[in-house]
N, C-alpha and C positions, 0 to 999 in steps of 0.2 A: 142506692139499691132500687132496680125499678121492678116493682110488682105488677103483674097484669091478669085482671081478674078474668072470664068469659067476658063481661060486661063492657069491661076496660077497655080491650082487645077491640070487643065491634066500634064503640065509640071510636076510638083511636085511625080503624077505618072506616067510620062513617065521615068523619073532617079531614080524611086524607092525608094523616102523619104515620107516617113510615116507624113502628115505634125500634124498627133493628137498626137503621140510622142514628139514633140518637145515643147520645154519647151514655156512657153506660154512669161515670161519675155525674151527671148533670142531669138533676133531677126538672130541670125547666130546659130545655133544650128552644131552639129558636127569638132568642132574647139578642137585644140590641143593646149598647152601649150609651150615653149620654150624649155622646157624639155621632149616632147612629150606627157606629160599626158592632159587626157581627162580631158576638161573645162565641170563643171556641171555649177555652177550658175556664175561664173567669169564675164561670158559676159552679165548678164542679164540687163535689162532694166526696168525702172518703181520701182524703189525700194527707192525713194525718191530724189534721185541728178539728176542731168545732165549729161546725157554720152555725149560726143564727139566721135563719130567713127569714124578714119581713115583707108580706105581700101588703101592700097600700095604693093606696092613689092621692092622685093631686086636690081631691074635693074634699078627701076624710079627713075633719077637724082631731077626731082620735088621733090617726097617723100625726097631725101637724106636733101636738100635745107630747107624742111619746119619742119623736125626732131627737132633738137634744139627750133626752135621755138612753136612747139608743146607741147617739153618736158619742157619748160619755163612755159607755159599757165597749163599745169597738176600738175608742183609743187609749181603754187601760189594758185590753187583754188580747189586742191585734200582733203584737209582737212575743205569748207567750199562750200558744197555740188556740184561741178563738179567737175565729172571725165572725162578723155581722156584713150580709150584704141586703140591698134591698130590691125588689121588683114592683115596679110601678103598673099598672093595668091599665095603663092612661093609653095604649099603642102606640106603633111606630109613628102615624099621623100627628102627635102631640111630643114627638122628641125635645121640640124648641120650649116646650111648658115646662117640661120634667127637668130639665135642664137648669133654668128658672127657677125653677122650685127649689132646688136643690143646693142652689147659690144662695135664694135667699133664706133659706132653713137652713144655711152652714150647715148642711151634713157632711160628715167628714168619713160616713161608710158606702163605698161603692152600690152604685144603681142602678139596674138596667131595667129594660121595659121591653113590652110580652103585651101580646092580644091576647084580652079579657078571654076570650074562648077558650085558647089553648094554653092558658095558664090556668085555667079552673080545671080543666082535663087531664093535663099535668098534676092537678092537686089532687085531684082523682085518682089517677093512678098510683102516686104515691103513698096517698093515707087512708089510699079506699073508703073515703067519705066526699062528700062535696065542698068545696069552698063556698063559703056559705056570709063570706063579708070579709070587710077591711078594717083596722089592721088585722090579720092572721100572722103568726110565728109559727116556725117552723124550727123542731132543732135536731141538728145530725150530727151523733158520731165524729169521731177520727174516724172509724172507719166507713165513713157513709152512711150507718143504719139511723133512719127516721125514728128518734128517741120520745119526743113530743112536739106536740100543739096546742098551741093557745090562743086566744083570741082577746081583741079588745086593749086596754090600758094592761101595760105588760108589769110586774114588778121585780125592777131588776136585781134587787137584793134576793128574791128568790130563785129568779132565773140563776145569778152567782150559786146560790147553794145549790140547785140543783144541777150545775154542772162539776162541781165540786167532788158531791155525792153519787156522779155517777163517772168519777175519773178512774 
């Protein structure tokens, strides 16, 4: 669901993003693949499951830390309806790191990568607050609606209840 505030709005044309272009379930629009290519519907949201969104980067020892345990949480419940995908901040310039990183952090939940700008703008829009550091979670609905955020070392026996709780 993309909300847009007065504020949001200017912002959104002050960096020259088209916000009626963008896909309406894709709450990050403009994201790259691991291989570089252009994410169409990959990231979308509202399509029946549960996303989990992690915003990270390649420097945040957090991120490093909550890796494994994220990629634990995505391959018991990717096949009964939550997903976990992740967005790196690193840009498109640093594909070949995230890449890298990725292999050697054995994650095993999908990742794409997004200039720091218009991923914090996107964050913006969405939770009408700022992105304000890494790691950040994000969590949506089956049907797309932004449920919560959280920040920092995540705990995922809570995150389980509270999607639980809000089935």
């Amino acid at each position: 669901m993309l909300r847009l505030s007065i504020r949001s709005f200017l912002l959104a044309l002050l960096v020259g993003v088209s916000t009626a272009s963008a896909n309406a379930g894709a709450p990050f629009p403009d994201l790259i693949d691991i291989d570089g290519n252009a994410v169409t519907d990959q990231a979308d949201v509202g399509d029946g499951e549960w996303q989990v969104v992690m915003i990270w980067a390649t420097n945040c020892h957090v991120c490093a830390e909550m890796k494994p345990k994220l990629s634990a949480f995505h391959d018991k419940y990717k096949d009964s309806g939550t997903k976990v995908y992740g967005i790196a901040l690193d840009g498109h310039a640093r594909t070949k790191q995230v890449k890298q990183y990725m292999i050697d952090h054995k994650v095993s939940f999908p990742t794409y990568i997004g200039e720091l700008e218009l991923i914090a703008m996107n964050f913006e829009l969405n939770s009408e607050a700022p992105l304000t550091g890494t790691p950040t979670y994000m969590v949506f609905t089956p049907t797309g609606e932004l449920i919560a955020i959280d920040y920092g070392m995540l705990n995922i026996e809570a995150l389980e209840k509270f999607i639980a709780r809000n089935s």
